[in-house]
C-alpha positions as CSV (number, residue, x, y, z in Angstrom):
1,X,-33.3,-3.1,-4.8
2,X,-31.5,-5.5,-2.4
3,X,-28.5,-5.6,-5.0
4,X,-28.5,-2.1,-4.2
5,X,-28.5,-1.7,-0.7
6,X,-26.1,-5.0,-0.5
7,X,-23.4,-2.2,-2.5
8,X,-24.6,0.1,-0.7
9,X,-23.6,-0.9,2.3
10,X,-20.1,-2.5,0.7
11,X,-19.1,0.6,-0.2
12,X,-20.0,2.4,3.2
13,X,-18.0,0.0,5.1
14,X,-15.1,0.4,2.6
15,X,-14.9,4.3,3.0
16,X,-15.4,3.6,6.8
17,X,-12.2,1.6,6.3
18,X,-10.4,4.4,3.8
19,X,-10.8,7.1,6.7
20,X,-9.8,5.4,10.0
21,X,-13.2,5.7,11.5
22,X,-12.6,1.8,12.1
23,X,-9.6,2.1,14.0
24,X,-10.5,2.3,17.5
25,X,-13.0,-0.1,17.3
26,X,-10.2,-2.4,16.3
27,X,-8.2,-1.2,18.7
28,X,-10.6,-2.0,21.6
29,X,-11.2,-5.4,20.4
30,X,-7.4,-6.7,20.3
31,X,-6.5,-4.6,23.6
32,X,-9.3,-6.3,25.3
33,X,-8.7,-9.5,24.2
34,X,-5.1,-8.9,25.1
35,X,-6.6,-7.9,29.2
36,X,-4.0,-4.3,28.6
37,X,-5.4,-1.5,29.5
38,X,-7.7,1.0,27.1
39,X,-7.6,4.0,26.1
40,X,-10.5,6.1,25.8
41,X,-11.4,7.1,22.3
42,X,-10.0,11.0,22.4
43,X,-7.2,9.3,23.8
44,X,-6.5,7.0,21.1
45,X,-7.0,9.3,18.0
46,X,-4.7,12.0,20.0
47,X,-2.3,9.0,20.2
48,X,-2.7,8.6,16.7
49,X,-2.2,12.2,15.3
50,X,1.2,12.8,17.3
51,X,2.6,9.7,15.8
52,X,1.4,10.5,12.4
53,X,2.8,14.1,12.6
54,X,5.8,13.5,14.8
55,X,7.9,12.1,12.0
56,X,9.3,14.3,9.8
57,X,8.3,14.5,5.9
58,X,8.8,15.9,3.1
59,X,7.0,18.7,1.9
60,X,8.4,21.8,3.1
């Protein structure tokens, strides 16, 4: 059972990873570490979206 719940929780953390949800806490570590100023978390994944969408692609 602790085999299990050891995979368990390797695989939660990886599709944690796979989906961004990770991110900001990343984020707030190196900006604080850096003394810069931080963005609040609606902030940051706002940031995020416009730069993801703003360039241009390919499909249509």
């Amino acid at each position: 059972m602790p085999l299990l719940n050891s995979l368990l929780g390797i695989v939660w953390q990886y599709l944690r990873e796979a989906c961004g949800e990770n991110d900001y806490e990343r984020y707030r570590a190196r900006t604080l570490e850096r003394g810069e100023n931080l963005l609040s978390q609606e902030a940051f994944f706002v940031e995020r979206l416009e730069l993801k969408y703003a360039r241009p692609n390919r499909c249509c």
